[in-house]
N, C-alpha and C positions, 0 to 999 in steps of 0.2 A: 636494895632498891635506892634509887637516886633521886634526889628533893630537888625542888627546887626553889632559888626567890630571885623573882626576876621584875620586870615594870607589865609582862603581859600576865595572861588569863594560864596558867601553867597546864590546869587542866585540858587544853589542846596542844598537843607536840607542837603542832604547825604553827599557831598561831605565837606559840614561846620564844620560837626560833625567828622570828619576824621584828628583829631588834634594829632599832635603827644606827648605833653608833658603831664605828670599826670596834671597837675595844669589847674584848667581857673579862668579866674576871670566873676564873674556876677555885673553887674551895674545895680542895679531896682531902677531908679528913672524918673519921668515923664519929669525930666529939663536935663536930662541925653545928651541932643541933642543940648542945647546952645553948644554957641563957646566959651566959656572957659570950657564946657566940652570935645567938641573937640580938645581942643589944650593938652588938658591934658592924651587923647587918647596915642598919642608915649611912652610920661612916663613911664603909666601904663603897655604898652605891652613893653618896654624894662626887666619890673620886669618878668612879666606873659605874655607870648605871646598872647594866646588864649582869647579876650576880647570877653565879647558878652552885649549886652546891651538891656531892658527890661525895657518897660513902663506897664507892668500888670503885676501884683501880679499871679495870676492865671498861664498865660504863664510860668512865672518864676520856679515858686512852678515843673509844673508839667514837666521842663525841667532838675529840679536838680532830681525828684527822677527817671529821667529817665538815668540820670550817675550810671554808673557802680561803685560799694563800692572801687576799686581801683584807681578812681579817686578825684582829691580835689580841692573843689570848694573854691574860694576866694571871698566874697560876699561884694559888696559896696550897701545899700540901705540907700535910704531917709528915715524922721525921721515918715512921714503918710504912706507910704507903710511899712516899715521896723515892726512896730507894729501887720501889718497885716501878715506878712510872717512869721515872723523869731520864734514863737512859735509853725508854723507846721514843718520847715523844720531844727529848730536846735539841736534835737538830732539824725538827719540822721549821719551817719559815713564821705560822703563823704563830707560833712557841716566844717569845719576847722577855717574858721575867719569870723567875721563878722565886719564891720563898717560903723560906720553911719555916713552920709555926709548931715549934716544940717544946719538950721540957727539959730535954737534954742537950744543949744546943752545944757544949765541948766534944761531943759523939756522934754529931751529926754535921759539926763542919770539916769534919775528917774527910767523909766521901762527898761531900760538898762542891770542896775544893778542884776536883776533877771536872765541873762544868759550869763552863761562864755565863752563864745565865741565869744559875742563882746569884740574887741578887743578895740575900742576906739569908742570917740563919738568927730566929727571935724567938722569946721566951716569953714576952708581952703581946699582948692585942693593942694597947695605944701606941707603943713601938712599929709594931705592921703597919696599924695604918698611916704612922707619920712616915716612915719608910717611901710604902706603895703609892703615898702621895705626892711627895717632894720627888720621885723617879719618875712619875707619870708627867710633872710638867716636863721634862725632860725627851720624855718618848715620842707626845704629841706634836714636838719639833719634828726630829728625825724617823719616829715608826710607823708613821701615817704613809699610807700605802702610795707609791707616784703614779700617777693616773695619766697618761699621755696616748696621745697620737701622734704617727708619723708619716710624711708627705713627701714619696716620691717621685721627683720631676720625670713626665713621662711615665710615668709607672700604671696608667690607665685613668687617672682623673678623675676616681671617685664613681665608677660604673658599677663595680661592686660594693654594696654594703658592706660586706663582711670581710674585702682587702684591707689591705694600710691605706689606702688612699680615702675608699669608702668610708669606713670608718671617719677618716680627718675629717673629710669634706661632712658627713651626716651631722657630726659632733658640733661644726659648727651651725649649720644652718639649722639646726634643732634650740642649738644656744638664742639664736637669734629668735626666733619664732617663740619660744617660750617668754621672752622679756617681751616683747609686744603683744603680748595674745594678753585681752583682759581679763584684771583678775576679780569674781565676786564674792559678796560677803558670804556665798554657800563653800566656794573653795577656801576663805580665813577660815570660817570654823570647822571645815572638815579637817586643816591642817592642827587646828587646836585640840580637837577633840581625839585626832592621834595621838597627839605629844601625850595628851593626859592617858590616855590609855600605857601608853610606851611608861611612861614613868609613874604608873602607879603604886602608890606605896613608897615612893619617893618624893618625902613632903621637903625636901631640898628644894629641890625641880620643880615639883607641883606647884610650889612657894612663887619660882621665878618664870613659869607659866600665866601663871595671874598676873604678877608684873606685867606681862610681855602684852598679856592680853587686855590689860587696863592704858597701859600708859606707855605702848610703842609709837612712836610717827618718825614718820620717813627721815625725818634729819637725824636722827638717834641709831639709826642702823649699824653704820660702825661701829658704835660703842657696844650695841647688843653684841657684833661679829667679833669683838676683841675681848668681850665678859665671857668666864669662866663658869660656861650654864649649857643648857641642854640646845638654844639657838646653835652655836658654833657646832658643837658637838653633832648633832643631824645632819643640820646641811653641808657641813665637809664631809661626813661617810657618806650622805647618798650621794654629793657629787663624782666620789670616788666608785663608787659601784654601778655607773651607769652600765648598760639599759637599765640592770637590773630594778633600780630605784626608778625611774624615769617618772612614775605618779608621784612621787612624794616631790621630785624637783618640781613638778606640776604645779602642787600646791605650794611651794617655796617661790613662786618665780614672782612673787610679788616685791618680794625683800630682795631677790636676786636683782632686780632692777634698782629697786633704791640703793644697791649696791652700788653699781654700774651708773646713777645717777649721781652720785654723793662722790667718786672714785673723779667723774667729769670735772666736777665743781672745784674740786680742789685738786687740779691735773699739776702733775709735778712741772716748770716751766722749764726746766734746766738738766741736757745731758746727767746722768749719773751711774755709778756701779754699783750694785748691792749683789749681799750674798744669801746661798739660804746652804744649813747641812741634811743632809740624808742619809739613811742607811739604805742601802739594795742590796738586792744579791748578785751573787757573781753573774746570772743570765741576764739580769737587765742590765748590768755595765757592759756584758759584750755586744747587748742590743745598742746601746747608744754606742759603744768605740764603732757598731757597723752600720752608722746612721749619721757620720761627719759630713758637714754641709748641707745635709737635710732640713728640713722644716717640722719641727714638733708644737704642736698644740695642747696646750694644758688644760684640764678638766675639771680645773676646780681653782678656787681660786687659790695664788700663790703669793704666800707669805714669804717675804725677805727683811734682808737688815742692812742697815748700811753699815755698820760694824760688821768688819772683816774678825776681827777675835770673838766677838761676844757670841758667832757664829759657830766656829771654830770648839769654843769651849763647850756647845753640844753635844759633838762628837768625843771630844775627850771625856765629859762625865757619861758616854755611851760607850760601854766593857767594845773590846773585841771579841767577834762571836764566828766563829766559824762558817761559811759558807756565804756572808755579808762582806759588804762593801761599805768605808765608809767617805762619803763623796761631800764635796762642797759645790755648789755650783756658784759662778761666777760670770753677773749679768750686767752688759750693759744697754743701757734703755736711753733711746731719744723718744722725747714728747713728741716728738714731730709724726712720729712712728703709730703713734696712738689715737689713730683715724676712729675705731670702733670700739676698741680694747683699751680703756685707760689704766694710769699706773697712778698713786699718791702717796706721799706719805703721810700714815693716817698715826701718827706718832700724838697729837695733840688730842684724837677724837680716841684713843685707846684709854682701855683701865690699866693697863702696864706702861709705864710711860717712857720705860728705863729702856724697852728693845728694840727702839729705832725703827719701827715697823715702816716699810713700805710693800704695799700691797695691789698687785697685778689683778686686773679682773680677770672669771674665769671664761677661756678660752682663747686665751693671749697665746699669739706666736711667736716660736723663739726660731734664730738658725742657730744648730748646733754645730760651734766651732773646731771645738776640738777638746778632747778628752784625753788628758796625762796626767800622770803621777804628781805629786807632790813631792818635789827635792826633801831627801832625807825624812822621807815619812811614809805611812800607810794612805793615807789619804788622797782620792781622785778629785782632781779641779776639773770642772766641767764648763767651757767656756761657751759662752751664750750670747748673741742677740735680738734684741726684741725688735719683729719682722711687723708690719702687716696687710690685710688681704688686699693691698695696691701689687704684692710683689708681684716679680712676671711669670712667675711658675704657679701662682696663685690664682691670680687675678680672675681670669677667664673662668676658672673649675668654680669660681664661688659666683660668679655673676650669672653662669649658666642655672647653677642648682637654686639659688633665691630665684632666678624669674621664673623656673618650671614652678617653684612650692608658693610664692611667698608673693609674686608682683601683683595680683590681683584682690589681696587683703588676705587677713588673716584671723582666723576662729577657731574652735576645736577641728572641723572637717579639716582644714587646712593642716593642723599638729595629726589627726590622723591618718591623712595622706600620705605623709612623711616617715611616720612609724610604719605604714604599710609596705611603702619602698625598703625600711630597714629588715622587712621580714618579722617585724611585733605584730603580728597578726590579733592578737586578742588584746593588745593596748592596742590597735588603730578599731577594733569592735568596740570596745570601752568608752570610746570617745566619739566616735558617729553615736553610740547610743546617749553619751550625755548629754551631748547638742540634741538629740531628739525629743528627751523630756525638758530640755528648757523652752523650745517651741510650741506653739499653740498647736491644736489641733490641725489644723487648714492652710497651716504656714505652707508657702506655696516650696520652701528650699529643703522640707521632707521630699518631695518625690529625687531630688539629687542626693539625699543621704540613705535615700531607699535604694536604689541605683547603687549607688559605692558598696553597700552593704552585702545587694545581692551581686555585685561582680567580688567582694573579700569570700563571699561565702561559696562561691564557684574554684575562685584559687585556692580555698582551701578542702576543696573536694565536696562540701557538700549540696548536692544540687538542689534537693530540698527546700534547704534553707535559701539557696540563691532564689527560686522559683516565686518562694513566696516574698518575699523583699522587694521584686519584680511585678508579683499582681499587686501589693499596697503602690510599689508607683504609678502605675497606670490606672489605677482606682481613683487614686488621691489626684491624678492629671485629671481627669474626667468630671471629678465631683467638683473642683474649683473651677473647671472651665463652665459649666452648667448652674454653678451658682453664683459666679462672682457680682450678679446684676441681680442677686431676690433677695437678699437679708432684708429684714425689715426691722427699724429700730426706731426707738424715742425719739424725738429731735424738738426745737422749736423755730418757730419761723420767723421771720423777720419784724413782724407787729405782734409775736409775743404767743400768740398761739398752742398749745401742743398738740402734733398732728405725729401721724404714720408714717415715715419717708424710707424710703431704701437709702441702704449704706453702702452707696455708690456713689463710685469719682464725681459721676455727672451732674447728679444731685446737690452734692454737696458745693461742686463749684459753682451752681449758679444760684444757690441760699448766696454764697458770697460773695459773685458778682452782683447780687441787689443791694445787697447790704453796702457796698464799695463804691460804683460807677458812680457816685454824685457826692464821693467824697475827695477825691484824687484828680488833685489838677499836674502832678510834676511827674513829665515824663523820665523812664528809667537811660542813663547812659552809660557806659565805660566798660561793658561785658565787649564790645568788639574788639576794644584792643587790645584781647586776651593773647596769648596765643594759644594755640589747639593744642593740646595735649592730648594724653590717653582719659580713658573713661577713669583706671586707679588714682591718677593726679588730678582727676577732674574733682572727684567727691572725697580729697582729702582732709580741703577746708570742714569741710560738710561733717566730721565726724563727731565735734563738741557739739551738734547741733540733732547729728541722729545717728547713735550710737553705732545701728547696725546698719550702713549704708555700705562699708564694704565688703558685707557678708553678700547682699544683695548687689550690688553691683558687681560683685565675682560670679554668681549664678548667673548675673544676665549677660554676661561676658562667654559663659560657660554654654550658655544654651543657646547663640546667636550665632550662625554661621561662622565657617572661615573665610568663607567668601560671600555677604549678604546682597542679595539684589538690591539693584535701583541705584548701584555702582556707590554704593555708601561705605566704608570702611568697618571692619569691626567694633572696634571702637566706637566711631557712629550710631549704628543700627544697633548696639547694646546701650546707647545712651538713651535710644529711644523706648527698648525692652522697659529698663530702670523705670520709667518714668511711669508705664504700665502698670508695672508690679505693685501688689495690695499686699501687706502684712499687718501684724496686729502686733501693738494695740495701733488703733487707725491714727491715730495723728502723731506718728513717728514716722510714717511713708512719706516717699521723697513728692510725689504730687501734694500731698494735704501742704505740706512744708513751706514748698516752691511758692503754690498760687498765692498763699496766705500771704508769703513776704511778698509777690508782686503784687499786691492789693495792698500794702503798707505803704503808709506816706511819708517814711521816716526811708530812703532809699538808701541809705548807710548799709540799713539792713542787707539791702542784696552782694553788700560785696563777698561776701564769700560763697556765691552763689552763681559768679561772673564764670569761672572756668566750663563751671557744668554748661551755663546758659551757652556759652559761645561752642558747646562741642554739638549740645541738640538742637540749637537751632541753625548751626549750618549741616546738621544731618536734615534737616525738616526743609533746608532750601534746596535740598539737590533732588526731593522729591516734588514728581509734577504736582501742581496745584490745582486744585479743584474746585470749578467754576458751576456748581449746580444745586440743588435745595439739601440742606442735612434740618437734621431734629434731635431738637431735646425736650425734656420732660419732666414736670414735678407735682405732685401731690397738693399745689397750694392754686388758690385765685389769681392770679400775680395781673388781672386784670385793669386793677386801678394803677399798680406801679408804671406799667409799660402802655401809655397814650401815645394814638397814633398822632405821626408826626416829632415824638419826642426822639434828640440824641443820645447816644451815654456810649461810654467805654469800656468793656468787659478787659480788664487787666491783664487775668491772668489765663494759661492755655484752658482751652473749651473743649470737651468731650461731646462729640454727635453724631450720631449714626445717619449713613443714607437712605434708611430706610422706617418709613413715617409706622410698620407695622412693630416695630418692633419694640417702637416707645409705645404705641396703642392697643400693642393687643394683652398686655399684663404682665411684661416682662421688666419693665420700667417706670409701668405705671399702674395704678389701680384703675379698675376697671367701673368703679362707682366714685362719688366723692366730687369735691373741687379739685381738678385739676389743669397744668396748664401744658400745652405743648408749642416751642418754638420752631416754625418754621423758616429757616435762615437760609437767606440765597449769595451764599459768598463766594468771593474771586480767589482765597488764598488758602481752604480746608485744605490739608494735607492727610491723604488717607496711610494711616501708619501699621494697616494691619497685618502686614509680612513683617513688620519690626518689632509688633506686639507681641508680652507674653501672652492674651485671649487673642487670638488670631480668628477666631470663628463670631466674634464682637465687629466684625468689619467697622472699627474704631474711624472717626475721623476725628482730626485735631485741629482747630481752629488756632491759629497764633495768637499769642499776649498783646496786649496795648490795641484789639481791632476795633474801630468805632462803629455800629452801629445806627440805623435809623429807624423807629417805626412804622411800618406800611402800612399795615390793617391789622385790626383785631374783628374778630368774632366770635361766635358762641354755634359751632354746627350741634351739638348739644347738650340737654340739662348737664350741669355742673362743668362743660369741658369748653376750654377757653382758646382758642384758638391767634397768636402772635403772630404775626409776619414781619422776618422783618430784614434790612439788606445790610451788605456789608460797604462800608465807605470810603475809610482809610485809615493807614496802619501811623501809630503814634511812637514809632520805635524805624 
């Protein structure tokens, strides 16, 4: 029976095999389980995490060829098993080193010498592992698996996921979308609390976990990405193992960015060449010799040197092995070329100082020039230039797939979208569901993840599940259109009070147009000479200011015609949805946001608020204006504030219905109590309720900066106060 010691929980198969680094090391020896084999355990797994250990020949054999070709197995076996193994399993790909840990090692370099892949034949344990360790930095160059795409002109343009093209084109705009999508502090320690899992028992790792997890910031990335620790080590296997890994880059994309930021900062200014070596096999050199002048994309990031020998002598400390290739490739890189994808050399920010590192981000496009031999040698040069997504056979295929996925913001829905086109059916389920538990109850952008979910669960056959996916959206439509006007919540009032009020738009804007209008003398200017953009460029300013605006502004974009009446443009009549839309917690929504800074006398404030303003309010002028009595409502006396005859200026936009029943009959107002209702007879309401997300609200919206007059008050009766009052002229 076969033992094992690994960084996971052993007593699950499944969950053992679920190692994050390309590398394991196998130990098939029957003595494998003394205590100076145990003591020599830490060692080994500070070089190669993933140990596993094998007293049968048999288990062993059929656990290597159950590794996937992009994995690389590091084999320690005795010198009576080692005979029996190691002529089935050593010309597998995923096969790399072998060494034999014997007692006879003059008897066993006999049949040794027939297969180059052993790498040595030892009679010590400090031996082995100084051996397996000083060969490993070596392999980590050249035995790391090449992770590419390739891009044929014409060849369909990325319609299929799963052609060469598909592929190209998904890889990128997946790369793109993971670096902007943000990252929280539940996704850093999910990503921690893996590594500790992965390397348990590995107080090496464990040691430089706690480092990482005390005393990482984003300027120190490099240096983490060029340290000899479990950082480098993950994120280059799962980048190579895509999809497969695709959650764990998930959790990586945070550092993948300060990658990609840090790479920016210090962009190389000046044409250069650099090289990197490789081993392949003989199929993937004939892949590349049948892919000259094509466009390949890299999927991880790519480590080069500017030293052409230091390269070079890679390959030569890496045996000749049959059924491999050993290749240099040879790059040259303009900055100018590095629109998206930066290059640096990060030779000053490295712990190795001596290897001239410069380092492509990943995802970088190269054309491949041409593939030939090396005069008087084994070695393939492989000539390279670094392309990118401006070229002409590029350009359009990546501009079309960012605006279908990516031009309306970007969230988890958005990454499961994309995964869903790639056919990850249960990663694009995984992620509609993790946006669903970070949402509140009521969030109005569940019935669109209820939606995607029940059309994922129809594609994927089952109707059940699509059905009911389906009743929560129209549930969840129904219970926020019917309640968004009756919450009832704390609040206080203007002279200090605390009273009952609904937790509604209307309410609250007119607490703070009392509180404002006799505070504000300086009219707002400089949103006209905006120019109009889209509703995504509208509220980009907007994002330091509310996190989730283009989550929401992608829904309101998504649920507003393609063609909206009252001849307003999408864009448009989604600027006016936005403004609609209630989410939680309330004072992150773009109405609480808006008024508040247009009731500030500090007008600086509004500049980044100028694009939004110039796109809804010439969506608000193309709609007729309405010249006839609207009504608002509040819970409070407001009869001493508003004297008839008094002027004042309500700033910011006004919420009113045309209909006096609907503030009076308990749907906006209490039905007992002090309260007040205005009746306003204006020339410029604009009735927005074909543009609105509550559509059955028959909303009217009064414009910003309108002055008012007081006509009459009354009291028709006990407690209920009755404002009249007209509209005069607009201060904007």
């Amino acid at each position: 029976m076969a033992s094992a010691s690994s960084s996971t929980d052993v007593s699950d198969t499944k969950s053992e095999e679920m190692h994050l680094e390309i590398f394991c090391l196998l130990w098939l020896d029957a003595s494998s389980s003394t205590k100076e084999g145990r003591d020599t355990e830490p060692k080994l797994r500070s070089i190669i995490n993933h140990l596993k250990k094998f007293q049968d020949a048999a288990q062993c054999q059929k656990y290597i060829h159950e590794r996937s070709t992009k994995e690389r197995v590091v084999m320690i076996v005795s010198g009576r098993l080692g005979r029996e193994i190691v002529p089935s399993i050593h010309q597998l790909r995923q096969v790399i080193s072998i060494y034999v840990y014997c007692m006879d090692k003059a008897g066993n370099e006999k049949w040794a010498r027939n297969y180059k892949k052993i790498k040595a034949v030892v009679t010590d344990l400090d031996e082995l592992v100084s051996r397996i360790k000083a060969d490993h930095k070596i392999q980590k160059m050249v035995e790391e698996p090449l992770s590419i795409n390739i891009f044929t002109a014409g060849g369909g343009a990325g319609s299929s996921t799963t052609g060469l093209n598909g592929k190209f084109v998904f890889s990128q705009v997946l790369t793109d979308l993971l670096i902007q999508l943000q990252c929280t502090e539940d996704d850093k320690k999910e990503l921690i609390d893996l590594c500790k899992k992965q390397y348990k028992g590995n107080n090496y790792e464990l040691s430089n976990i706690r480092d990482f997890q005390e005393e990482y910031s984003s300027d120190k990335v490099l240096w983490w990405y060029t340290r000899e620790s479990f950082f480098y080590k993950t994120l280059n296997a799962v980048l190579r193992r895509t999809p497969a890994d695709i959650h764990t880059i998930f959790l990586f994309r945070k550092y993948i960015a300060d990658i990609q930021n840090q790479l920016k900062s210090h962009q190389t200014k000046k044409r250069l060449r650099v090289y990197r070596s490789q081993m392949i096999s003989n199929n993937e050199l004939e892949t590349l010799k049948q892919n000259c002048g094509k466009f390949i994309s890299i999927n991880s990031f790519f480590s080069t040197s500017f030293d052409e020998q230091k390269a070079l002598s890679f390959l030569k400390d890496s045996d000749d092995t049959e059924n491999l290739e050993a290749i240099l490739f040879q790059i040259d890189a303009d900055p100018n070329m590095a629109i998206t994808k930066p290059f640096a050399d990060i030779t000053k920010f490295s712990e190795f100082k001596d290897e001239a590192e410069v380092l492509f981000m990943l995802g970088s496009i190269f054309r491949l020039d041409s593939v030939k031999r090396r005069k008087n040698s084994q070695i393939w040069i492989i000539e390279m230039t670094l392309c990118n997504d401006e070229e002409h056979d590029l350009k359009q295929v990546l501009i079309d797939m960012k605006e279908q996925f990516m031009s309306e913001g970007i969230n988890l829905q958005t990454l499961a979208k994309i995964l869903w086109e790639m056919s990850e059916f249960n990663l694009a389920r995984k992620y509609f569901m993790r946006l669903l538990e970070q949402l509140s109850i009521n969030d109005p952008l569940r019935i669109d993840l209820y939606q995607d979910l029940g059309k994922l669960e129809a594609n994927a056959g089952d109707l059940d599940k699509s059905m009911e996916w389906r009743r929560k959206a129209t549930e969840l439509k129904k219970q926020i259109q019917s309640t968004s006007s009756s919450s009832v919540s704390k609040s206080k009032n203007p002279v200090g009070e605390n009273i009952d009020l609904q937790q509604d738009r209307r309410v609250w804007n007119i607490l703070q147009d009392l509180q404002d209008f006799e505070e504000i003398s300086v009219p707002f200017r400089g949103y006209a000479k905006m120019p109009l953009v889209s509703l995504m460029e509208a509220v980009t300013p907007l994002i330091s200011i509310l996190p989730k605006i283009q989550t929401y502004a992608r829904m309101a974009k998504q649920r507003c015609d393609s063609i909206p009446p009252d001849d307003l443009t999408q864009d448009e009549s989604a600027s006016i949805m936005l403004y609609s839309l209630e989410w939680e917690p309330h004072d992150e929504c773009l109405y609480f946001n808006l008024n508040a800074t247009l009731r500030t006398e500090d007008r600086q404030k509004l500049k980044p608020w100028f694009s939004y303003l110039k796109l809804i309010l010439t969506a608000l002028k193309k709609l007729p204006s309405i010249r006839d009595l609207v009504f608002r409502g509040v819970n409070l006396d407001l009869s001493n504030q508003y004297t008839k005859g008094k002027e004042f200026v309500w700033w910011g936009f006004s919420s009113c219905t045309t209909s006096i029943g609907a503030v009076a009959d308990g749907q906006l107002l209490s039905k007992e109590g002090e309260r007040t209702i205005f009746a306003i007879q204006c020339d410029s309401g604009k009735d927005i309720s074909r543009h609105s997300y509550y559509q059955s609200e028959k909303e009217v919206l009064l414009l910003p900066a309108r002055q008012f007059i007081v006509v009459a008050c009354s009291q028709p009766a006990p407690g209920l106060h009755m404002i009249q009052l007209k509209e005069t002229k607009s201060l904007i």
